[in-house]
N, C-alpha and C positions, 0 to 999 in steps of 0.2 A: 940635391941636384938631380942624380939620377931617378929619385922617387918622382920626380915629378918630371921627366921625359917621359917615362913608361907611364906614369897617371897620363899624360898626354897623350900618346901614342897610343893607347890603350881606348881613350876616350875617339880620336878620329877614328880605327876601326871599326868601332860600336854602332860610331854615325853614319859608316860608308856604307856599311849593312845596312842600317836602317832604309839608308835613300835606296839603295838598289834594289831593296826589297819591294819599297813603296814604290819603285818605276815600274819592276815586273807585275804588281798589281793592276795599278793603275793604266798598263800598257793592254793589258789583257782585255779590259773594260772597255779600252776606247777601241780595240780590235773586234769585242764582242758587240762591239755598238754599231760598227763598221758594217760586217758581218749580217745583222737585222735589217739595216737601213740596206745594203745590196740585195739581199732576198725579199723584202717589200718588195723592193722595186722588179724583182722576176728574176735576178742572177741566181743559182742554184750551185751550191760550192760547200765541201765538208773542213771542216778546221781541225776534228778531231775533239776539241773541248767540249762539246755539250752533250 
């Protein structure tokens, strides 16, 4: 019984990471997209990333 709270608990962890990771990537991306698409257009601004 408790092997398998901790295989559970052990298991959402693993996934929580996962997703927050892939948020912080994927937040970057659409910031970085943001970013190109406002200096197109003539806004002139430093983000610090590139």
């Amino acid at each position: 019984m408790i092997d398998n709270l901790f295989f559970i608990y052990c298991a959402l962890l693993s996934f929580s990471g996962f997703i927050i990771a892939f948020y912080k990537v994927l937040s970057q991306e659409v910031i970085g997209l943001e970013v190109k698409i406002g200096m197109e257009k003539g806004f002139d601004f430093d983000t610090g990333w590139e």
